[in-house]
N, CA, C and O atoms as a Tripos MOL2 file, in Angstrom:
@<TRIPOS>MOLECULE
protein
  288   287    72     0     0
PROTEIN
NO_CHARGES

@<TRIPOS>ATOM
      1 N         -24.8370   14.2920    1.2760 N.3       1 UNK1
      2 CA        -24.2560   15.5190    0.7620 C.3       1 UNK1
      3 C         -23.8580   15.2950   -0.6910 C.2       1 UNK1
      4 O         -23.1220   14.3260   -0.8790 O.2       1 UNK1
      5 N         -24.1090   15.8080   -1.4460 N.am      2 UNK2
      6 CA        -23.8190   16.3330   -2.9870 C.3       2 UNK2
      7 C         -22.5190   16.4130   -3.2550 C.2       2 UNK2
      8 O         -21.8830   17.1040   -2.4590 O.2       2 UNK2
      9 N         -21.8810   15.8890   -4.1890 N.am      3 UNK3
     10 CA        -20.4830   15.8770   -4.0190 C.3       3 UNK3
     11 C         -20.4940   16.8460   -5.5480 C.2       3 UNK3
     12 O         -21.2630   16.3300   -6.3590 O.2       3 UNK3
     13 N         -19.9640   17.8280   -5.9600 N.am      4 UNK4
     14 CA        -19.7530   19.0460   -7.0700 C.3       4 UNK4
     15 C         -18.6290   18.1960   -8.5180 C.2       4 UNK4
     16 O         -17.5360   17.6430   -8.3940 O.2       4 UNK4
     17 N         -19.2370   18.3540   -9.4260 N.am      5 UNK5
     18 CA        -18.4610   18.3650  -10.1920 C.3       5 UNK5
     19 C         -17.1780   18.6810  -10.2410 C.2       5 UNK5
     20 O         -16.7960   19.8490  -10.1810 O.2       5 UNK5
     21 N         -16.2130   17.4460  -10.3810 N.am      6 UNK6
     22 CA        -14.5390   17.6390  -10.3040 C.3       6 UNK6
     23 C         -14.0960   17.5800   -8.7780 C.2       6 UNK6
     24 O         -13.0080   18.1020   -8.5360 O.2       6 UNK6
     25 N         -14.6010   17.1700   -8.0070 N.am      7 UNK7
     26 CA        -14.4180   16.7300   -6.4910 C.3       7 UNK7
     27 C         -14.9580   15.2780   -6.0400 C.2       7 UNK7
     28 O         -16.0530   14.7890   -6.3170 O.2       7 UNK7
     29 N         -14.2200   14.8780   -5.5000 N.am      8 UNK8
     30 CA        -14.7170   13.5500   -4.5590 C.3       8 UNK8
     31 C         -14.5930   13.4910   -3.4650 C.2       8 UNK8
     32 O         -13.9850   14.3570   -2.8370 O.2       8 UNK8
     33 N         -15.4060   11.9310   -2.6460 N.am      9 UNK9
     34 CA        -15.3460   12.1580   -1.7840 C.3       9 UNK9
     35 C         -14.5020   10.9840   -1.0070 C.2       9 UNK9
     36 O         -14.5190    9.8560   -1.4990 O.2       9 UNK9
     37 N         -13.7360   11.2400    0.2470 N.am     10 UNK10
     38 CA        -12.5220   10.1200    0.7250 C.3      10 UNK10
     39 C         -12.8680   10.0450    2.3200 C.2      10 UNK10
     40 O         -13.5960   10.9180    2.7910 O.2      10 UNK10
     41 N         -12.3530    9.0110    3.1490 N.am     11 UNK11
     42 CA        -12.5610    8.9840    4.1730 C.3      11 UNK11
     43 C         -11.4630    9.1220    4.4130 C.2      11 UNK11
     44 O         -10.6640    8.6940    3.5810 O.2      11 UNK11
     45 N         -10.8920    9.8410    5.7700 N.am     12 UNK12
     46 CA         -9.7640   10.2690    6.8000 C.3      12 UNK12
     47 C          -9.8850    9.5560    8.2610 C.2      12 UNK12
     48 O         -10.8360    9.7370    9.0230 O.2      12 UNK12
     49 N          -8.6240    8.6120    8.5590 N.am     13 UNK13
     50 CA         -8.6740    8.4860   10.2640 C.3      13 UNK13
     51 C          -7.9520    7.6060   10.0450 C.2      13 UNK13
     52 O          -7.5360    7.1300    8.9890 O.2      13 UNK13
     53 N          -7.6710    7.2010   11.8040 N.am     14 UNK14
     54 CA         -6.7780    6.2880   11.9230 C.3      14 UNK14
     55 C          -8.1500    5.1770   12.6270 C.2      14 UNK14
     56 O          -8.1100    4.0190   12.2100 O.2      14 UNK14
     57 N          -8.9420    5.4170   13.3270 N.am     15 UNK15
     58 CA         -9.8340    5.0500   14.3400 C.3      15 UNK15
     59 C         -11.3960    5.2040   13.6910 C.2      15 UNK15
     60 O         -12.1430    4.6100   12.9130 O.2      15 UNK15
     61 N         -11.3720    6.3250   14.4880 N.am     16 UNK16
     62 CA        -12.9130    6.8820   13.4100 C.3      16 UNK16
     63 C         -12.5700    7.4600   12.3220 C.2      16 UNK16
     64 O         -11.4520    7.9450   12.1460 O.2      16 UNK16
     65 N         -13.8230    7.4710   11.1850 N.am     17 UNK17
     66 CA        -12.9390    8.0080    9.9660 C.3      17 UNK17
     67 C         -13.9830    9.5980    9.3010 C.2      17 UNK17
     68 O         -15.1830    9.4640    9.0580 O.2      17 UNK17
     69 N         -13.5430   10.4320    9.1820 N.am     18 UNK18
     70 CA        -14.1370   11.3390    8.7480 C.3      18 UNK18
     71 C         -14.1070   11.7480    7.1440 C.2      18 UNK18
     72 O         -13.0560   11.6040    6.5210 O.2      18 UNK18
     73 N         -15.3150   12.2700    6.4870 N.am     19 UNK19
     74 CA        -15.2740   12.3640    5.2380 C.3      19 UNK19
     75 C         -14.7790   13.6650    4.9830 C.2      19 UNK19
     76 O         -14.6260   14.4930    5.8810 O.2      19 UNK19
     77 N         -14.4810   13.9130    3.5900 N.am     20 UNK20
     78 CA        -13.7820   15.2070    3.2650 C.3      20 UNK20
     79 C         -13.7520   15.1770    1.6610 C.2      20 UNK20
     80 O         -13.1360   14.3090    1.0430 O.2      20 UNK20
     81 N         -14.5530   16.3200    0.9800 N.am     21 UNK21
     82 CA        -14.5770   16.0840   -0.3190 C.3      21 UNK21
     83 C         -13.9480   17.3750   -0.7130 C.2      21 UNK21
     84 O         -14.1820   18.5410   -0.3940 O.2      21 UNK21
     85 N         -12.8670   16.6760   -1.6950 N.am     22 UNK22
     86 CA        -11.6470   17.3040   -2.0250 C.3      22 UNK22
     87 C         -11.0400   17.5420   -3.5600 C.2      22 UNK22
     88 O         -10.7820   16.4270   -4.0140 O.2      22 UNK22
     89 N         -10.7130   18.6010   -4.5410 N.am     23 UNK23
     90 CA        -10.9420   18.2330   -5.8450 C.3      23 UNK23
     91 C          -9.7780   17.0070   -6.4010 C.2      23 UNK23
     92 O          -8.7070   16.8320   -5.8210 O.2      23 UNK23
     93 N         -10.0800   16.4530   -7.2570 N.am     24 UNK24
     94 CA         -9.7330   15.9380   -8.0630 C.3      24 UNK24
     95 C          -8.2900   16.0520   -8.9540 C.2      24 UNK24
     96 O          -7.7690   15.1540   -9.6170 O.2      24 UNK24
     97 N          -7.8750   17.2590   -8.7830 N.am     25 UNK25
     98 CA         -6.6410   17.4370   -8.6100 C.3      25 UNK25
     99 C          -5.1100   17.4590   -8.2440 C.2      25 UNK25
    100 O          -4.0170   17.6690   -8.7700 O.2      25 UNK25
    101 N          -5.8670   17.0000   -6.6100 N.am     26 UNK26
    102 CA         -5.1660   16.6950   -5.3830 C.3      26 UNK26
    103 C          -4.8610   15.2680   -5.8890 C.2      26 UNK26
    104 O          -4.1460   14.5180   -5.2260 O.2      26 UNK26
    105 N          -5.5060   14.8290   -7.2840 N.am     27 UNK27
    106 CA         -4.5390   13.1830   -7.1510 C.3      27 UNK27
    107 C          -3.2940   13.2870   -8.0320 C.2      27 UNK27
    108 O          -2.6110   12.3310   -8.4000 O.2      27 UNK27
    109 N          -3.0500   14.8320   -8.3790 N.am     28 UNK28
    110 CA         -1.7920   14.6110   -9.2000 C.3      28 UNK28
    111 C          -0.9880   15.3060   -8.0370 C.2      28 UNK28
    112 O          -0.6390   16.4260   -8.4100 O.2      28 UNK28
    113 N          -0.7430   15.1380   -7.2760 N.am     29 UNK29
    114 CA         -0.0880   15.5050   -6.3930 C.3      29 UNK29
    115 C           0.6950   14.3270   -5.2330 C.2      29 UNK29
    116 O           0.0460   13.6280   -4.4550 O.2      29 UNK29
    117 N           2.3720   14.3190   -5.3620 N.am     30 UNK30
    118 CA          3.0400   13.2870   -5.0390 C.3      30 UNK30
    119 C           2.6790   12.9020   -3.5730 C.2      30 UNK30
    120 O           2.7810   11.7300   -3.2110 O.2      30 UNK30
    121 N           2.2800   13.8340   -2.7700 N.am     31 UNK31
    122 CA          2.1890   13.4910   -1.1150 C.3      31 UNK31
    123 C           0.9900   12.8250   -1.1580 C.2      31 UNK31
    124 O           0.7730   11.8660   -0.4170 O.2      31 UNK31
    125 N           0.0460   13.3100   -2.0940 N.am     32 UNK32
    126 CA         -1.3870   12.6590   -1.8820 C.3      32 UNK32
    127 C          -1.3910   11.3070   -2.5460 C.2      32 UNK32
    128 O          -2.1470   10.4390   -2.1100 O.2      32 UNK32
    129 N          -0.3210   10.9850   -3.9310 N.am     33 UNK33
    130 CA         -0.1930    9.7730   -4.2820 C.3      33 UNK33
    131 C           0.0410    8.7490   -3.0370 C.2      33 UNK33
    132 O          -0.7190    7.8280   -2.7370 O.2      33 UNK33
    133 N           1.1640    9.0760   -2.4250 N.am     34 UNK34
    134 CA          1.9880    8.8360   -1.5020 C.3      34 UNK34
    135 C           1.0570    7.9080   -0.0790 C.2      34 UNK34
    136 O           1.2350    6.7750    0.3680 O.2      34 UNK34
    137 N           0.0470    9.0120    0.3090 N.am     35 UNK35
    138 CA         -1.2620    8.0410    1.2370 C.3      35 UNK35
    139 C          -2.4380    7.5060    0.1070 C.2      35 UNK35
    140 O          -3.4800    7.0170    0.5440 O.2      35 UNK35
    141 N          -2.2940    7.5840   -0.8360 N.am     36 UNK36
    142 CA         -3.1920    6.5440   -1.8270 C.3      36 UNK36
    143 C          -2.4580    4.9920   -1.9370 C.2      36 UNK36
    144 O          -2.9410    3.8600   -1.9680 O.2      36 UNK36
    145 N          -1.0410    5.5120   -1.9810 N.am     37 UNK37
    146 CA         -0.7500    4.1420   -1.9500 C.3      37 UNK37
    147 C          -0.4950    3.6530   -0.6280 C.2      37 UNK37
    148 O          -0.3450    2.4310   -0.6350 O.2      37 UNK37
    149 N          -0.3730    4.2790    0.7230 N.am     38 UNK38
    150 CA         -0.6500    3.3120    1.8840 C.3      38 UNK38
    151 C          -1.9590    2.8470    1.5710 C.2      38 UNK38
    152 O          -1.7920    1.7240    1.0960 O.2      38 UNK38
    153 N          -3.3590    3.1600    1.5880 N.am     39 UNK39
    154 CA         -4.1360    3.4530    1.0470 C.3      39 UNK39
    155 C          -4.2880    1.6100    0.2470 C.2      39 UNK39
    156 O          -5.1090    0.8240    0.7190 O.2      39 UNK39
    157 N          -3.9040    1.4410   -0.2540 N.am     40 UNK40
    158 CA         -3.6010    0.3270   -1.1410 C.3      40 UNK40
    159 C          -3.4550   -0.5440   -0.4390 C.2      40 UNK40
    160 O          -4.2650   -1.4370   -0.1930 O.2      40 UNK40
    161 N          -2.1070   -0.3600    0.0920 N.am     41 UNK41
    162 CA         -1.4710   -1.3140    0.8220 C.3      41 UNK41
    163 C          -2.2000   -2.2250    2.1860 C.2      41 UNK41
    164 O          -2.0300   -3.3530    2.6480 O.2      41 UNK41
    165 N          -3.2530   -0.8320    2.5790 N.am     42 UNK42
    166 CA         -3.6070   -1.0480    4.1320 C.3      42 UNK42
    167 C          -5.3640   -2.2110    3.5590 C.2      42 UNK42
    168 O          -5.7470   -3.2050    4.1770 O.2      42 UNK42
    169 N          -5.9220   -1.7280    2.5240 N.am     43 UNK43
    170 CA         -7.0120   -1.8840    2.0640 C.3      43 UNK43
    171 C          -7.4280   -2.7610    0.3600 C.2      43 UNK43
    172 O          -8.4990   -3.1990   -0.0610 O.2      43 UNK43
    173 N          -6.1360   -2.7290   -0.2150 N.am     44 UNK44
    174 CA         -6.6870   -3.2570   -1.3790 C.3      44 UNK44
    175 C          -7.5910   -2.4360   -1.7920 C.2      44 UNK44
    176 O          -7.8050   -1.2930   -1.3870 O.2      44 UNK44
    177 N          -8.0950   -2.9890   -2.5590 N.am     45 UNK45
    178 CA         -9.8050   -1.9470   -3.1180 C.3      45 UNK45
    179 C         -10.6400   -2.7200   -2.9160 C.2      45 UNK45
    180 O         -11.3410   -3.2200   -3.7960 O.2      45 UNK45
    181 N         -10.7460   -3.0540   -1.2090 N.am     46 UNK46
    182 CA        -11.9120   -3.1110   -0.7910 C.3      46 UNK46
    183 C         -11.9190   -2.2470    0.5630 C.2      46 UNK46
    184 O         -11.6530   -2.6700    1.6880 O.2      46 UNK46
    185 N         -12.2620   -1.0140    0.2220 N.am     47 UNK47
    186 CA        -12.2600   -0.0300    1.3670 C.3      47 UNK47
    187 C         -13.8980   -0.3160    2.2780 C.2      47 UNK47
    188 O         -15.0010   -0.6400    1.8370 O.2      47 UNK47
    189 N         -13.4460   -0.0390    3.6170 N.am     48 UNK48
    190 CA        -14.8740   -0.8920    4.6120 C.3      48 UNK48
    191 C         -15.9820    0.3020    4.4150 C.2      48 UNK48
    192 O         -17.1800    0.1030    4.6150 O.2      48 UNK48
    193 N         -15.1160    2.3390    3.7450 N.am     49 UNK49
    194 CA        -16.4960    2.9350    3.7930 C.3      49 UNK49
    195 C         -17.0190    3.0830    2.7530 C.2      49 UNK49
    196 O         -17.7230    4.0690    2.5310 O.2      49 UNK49
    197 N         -16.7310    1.8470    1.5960 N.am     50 UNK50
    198 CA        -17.0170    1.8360   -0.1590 C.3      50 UNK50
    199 C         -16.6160    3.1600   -0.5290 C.2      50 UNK50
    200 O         -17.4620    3.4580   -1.3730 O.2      50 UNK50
    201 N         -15.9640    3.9810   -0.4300 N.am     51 UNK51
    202 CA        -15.1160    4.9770   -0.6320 C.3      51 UNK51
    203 C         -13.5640    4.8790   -0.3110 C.2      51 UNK51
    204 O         -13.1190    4.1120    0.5440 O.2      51 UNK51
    205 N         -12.7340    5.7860   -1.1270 N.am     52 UNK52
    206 CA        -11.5110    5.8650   -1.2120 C.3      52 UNK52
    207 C         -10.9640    5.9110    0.5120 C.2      52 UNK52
    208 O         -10.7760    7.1030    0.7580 O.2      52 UNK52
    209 N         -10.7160    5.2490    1.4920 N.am     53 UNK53
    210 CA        -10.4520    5.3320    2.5440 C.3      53 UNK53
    211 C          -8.8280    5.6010    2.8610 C.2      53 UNK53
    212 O          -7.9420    4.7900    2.5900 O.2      53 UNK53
    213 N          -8.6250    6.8670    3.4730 N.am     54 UNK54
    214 CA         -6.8490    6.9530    3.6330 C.3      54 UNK54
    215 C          -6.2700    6.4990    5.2570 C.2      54 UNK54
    216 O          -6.8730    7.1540    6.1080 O.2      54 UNK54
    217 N          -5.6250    5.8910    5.6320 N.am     55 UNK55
    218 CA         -5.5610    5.2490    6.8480 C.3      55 UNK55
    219 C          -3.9350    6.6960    7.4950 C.2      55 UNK55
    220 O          -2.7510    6.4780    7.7510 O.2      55 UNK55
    221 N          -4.4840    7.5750    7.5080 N.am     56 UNK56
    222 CA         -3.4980    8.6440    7.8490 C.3      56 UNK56
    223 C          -4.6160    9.6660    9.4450 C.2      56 UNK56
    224 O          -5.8320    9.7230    9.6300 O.2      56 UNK56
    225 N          -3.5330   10.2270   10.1780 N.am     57 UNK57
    226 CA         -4.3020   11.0330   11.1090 C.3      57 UNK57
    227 C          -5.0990   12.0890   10.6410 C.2      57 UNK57
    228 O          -4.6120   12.6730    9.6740 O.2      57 UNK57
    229 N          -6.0450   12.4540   10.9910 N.am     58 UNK58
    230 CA         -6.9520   13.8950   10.2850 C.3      58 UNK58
    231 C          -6.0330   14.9190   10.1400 C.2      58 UNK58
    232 O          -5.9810   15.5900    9.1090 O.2      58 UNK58
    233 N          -5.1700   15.1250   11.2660 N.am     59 UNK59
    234 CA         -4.5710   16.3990   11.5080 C.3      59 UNK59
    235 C          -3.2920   16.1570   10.5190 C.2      59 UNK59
    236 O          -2.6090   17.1470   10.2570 O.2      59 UNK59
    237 N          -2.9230   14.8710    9.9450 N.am     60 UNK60
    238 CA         -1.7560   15.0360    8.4360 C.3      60 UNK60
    239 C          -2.2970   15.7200    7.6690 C.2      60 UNK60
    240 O          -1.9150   16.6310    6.9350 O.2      60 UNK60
    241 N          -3.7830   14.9770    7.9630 N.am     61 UNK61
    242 CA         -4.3740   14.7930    5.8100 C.3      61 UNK61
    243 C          -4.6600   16.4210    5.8120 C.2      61 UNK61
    244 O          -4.3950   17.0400    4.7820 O.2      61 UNK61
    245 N          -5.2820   17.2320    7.1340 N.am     62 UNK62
    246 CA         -5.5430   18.3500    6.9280 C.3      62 UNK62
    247 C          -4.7690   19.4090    6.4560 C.2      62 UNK62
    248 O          -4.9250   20.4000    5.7430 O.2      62 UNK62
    249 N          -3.6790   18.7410    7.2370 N.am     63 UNK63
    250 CA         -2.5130   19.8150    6.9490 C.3      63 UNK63
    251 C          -1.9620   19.9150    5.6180 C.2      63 UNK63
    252 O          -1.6720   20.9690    5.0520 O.2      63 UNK63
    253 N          -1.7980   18.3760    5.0100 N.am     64 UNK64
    254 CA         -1.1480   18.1570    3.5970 C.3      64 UNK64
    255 C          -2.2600   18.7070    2.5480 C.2      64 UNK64
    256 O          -1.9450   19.3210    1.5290 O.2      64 UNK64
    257 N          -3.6560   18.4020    2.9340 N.am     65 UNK65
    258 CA         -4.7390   19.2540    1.7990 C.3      65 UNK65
    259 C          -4.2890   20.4850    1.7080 C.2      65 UNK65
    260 O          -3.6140   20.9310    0.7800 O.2      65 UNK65
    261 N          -4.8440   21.3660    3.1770 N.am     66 UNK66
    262 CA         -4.4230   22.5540    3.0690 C.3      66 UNK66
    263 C          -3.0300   23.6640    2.0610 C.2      66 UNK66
    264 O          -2.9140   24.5640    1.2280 O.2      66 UNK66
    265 N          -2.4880   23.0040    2.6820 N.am     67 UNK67
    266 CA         -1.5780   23.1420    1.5000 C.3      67 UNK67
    267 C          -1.9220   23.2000   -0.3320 C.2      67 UNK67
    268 O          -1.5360   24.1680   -0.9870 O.2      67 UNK67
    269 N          -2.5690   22.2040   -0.8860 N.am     68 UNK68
    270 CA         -2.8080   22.1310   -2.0680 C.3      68 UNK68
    271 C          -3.8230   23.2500   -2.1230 C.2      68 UNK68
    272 O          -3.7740   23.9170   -3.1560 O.2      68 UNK68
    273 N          -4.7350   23.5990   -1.2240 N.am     69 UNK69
    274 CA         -6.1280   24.6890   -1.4870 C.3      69 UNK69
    275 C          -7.4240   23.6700   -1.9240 C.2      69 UNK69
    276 O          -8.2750   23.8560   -2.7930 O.2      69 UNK69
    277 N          -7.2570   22.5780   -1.0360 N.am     70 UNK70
    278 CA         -7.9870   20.9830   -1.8620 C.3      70 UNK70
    279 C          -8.9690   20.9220   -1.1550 C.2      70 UNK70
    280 O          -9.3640   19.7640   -1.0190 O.2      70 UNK70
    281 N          -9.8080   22.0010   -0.4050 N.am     71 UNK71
    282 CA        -10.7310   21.8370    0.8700 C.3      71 UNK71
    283 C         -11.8920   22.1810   -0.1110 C.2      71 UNK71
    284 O         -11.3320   22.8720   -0.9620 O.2      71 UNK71
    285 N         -13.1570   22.0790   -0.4400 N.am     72 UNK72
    286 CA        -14.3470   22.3970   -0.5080 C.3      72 UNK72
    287 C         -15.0260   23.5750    0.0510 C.2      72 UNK72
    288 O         -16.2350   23.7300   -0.1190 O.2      72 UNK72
@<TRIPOS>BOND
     1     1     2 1
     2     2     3 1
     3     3     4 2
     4     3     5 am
     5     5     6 1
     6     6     7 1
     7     7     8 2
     8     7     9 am
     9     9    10 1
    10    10    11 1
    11    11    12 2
    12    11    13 am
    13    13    14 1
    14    14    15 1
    15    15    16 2
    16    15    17 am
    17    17    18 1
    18    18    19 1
    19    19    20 2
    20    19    21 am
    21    21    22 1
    22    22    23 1
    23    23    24 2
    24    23    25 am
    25    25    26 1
    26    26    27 1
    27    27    28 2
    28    27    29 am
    29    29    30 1
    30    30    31 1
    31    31    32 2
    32    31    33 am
    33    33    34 1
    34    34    35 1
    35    35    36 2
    36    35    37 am
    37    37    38 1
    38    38    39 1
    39    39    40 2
    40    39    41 am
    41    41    42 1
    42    42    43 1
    43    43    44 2
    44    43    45 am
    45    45    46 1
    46    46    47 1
    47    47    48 2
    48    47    49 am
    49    49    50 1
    50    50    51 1
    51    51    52 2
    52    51    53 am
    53    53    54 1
    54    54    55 1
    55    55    56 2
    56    55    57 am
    57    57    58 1
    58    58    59 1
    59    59    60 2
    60    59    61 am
    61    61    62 1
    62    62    63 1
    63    63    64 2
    64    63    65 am
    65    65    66 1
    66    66    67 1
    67    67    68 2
    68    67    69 am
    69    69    70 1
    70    70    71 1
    71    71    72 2
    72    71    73 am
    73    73    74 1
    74    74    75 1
    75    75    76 2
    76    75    77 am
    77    77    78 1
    78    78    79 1
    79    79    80 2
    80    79    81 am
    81    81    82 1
    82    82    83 1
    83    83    84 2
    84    83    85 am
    85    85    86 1
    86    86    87 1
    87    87    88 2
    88    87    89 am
    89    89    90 1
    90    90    91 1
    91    91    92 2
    92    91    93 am
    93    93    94 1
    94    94    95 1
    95    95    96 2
    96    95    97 am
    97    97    98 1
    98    98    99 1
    99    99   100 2
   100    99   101 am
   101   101   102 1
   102   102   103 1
   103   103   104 2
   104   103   105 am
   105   105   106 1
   106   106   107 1
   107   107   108 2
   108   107   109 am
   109   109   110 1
   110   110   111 1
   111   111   112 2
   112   111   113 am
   113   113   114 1
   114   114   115 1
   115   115   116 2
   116   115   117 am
   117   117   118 1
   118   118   119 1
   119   119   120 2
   120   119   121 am
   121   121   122 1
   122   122   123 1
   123   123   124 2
   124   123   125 am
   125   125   126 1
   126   126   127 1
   127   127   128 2
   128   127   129 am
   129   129   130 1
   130   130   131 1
   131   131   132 2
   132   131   133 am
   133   133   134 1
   134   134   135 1
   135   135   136 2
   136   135   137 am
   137   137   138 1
   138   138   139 1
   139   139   140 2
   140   139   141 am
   141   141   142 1
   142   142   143 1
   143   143   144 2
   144   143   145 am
   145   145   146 1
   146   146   147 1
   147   147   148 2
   148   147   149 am
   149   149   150 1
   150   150   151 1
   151   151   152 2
   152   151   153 am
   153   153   154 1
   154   154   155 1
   155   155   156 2
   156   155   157 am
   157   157   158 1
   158   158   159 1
   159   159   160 2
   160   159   161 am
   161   161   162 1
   162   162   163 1
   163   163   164 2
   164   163   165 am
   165   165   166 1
   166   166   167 1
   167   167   168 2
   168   167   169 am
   169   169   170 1
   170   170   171 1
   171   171   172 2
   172   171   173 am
   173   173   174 1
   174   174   175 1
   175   175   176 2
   176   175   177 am
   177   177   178 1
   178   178   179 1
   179   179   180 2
   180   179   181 am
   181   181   182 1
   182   182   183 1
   183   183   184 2
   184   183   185 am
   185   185   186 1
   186   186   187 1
   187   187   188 2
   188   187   189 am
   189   189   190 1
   190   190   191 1
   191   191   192 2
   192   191   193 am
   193   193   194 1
   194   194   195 1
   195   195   196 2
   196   195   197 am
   197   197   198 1
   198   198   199 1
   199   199   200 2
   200   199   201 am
   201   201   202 1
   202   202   203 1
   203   203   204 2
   204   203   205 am
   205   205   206 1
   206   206   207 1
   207   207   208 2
   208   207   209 am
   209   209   210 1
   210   210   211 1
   211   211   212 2
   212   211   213 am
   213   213   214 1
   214   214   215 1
   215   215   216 2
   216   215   217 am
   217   217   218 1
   218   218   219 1
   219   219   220 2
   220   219   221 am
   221   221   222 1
   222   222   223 1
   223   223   224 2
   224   223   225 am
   225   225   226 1
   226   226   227 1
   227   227   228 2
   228   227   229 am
   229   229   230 1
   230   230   231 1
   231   231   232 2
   232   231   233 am
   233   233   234 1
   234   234   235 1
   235   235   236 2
   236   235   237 am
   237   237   238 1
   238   238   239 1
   239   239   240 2
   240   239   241 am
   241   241   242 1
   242   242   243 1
   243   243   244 2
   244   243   245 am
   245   245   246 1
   246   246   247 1
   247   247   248 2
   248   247   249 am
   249   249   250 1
   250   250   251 1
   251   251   252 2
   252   251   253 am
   253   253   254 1
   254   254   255 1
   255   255   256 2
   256   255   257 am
   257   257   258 1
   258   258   259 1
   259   259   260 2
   260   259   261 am
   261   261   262 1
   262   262   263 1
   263   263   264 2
   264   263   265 am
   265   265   266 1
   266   266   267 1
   267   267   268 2
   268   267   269 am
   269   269   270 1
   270   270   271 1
   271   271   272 2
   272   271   273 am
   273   273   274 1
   274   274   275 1
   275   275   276 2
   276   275   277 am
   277   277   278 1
   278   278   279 1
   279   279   280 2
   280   279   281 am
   281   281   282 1
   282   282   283 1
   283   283   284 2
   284   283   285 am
   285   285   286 1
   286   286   287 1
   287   287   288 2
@<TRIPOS>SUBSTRUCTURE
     1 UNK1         2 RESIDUE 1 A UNK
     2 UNK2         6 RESIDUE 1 A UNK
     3 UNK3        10 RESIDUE 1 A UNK
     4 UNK4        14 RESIDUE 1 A UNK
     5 UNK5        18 RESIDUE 1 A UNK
     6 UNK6        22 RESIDUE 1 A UNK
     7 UNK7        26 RESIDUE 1 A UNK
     8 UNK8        30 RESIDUE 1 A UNK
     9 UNK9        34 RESIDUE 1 A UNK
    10 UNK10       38 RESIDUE 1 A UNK
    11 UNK11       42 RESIDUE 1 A UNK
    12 UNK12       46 RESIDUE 1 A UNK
    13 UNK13       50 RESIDUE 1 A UNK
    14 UNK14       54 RESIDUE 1 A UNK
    15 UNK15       58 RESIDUE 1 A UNK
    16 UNK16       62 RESIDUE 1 A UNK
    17 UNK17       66 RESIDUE 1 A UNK
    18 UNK18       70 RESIDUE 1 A UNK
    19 UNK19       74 RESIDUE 1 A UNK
    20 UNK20       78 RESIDUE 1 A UNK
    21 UNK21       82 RESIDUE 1 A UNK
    22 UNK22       86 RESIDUE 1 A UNK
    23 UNK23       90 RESIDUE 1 A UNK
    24 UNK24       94 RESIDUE 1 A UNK
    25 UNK25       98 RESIDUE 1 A UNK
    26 UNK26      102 RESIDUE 1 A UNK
    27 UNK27      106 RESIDUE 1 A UNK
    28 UNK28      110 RESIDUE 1 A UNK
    29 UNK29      114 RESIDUE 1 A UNK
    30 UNK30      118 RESIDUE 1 A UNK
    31 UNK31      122 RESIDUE 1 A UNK
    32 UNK32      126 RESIDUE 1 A UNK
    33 UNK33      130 RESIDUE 1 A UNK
    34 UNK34      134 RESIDUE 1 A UNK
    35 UNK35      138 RESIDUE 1 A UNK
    36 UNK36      142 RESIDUE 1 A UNK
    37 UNK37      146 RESIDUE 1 A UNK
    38 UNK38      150 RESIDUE 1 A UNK
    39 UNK39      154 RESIDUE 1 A UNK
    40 UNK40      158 RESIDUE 1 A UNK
    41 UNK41      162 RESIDUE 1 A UNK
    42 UNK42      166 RESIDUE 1 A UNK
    43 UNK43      170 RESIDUE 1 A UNK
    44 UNK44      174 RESIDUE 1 A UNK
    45 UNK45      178 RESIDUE 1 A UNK
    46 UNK46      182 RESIDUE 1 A UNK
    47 UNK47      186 RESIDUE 1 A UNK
    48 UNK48      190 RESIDUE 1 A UNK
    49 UNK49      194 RESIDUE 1 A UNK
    50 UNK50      198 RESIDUE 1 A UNK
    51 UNK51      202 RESIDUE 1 A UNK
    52 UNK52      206 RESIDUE 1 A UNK
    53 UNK53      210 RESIDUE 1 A UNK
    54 UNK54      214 RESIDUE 1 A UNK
    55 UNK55      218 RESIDUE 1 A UNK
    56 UNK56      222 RESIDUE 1 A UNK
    57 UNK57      226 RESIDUE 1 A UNK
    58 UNK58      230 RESIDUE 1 A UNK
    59 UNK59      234 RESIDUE 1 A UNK
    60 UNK60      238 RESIDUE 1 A UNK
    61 UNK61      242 RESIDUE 1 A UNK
    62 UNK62      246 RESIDUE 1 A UNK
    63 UNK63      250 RESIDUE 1 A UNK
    64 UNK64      254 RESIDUE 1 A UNK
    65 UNK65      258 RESIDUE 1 A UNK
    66 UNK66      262 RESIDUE 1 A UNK
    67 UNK67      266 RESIDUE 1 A UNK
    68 UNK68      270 RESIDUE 1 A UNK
    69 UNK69      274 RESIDUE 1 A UNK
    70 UNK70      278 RESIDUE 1 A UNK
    71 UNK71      282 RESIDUE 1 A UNK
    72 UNK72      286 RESIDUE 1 A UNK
């Protein structure tokens, strides 16, 4: 899948991990800092799906995107 100018793409899960490409925006945003840096913590920058991997439940990250209007 094609990822659009000014969006990327991140993996979501605790277990299995689902992708979700989301703008670029959403990284100035403190809640989303907030699982970037578990994010860090859980992974270093060596994430296992060579993408930004967030180690949060789908049904947070969905809810906390939603909020921003950060869905594709």
């Amino acid at each position: 899948m094609d990822i659009p100018k000014g969006y990327f793409a991140i993996y979501v899960g605790e277990q299995e991990k689902k992708r979700f490409v989301v703008p670029v925006s959403i990284l100035s945003e403190p809640k989303f800092q907030e699982l970037l840096h578990q994010s860090e913590q859980e992974f270093g920058y060596n994430h296992p799906m060579g993408g930004i991997t967030i180690p949060c439940s789908e049904d947070i990250f969905t809810d906390l995107a939603s909020r921003f209007g950060a869905f594709l």
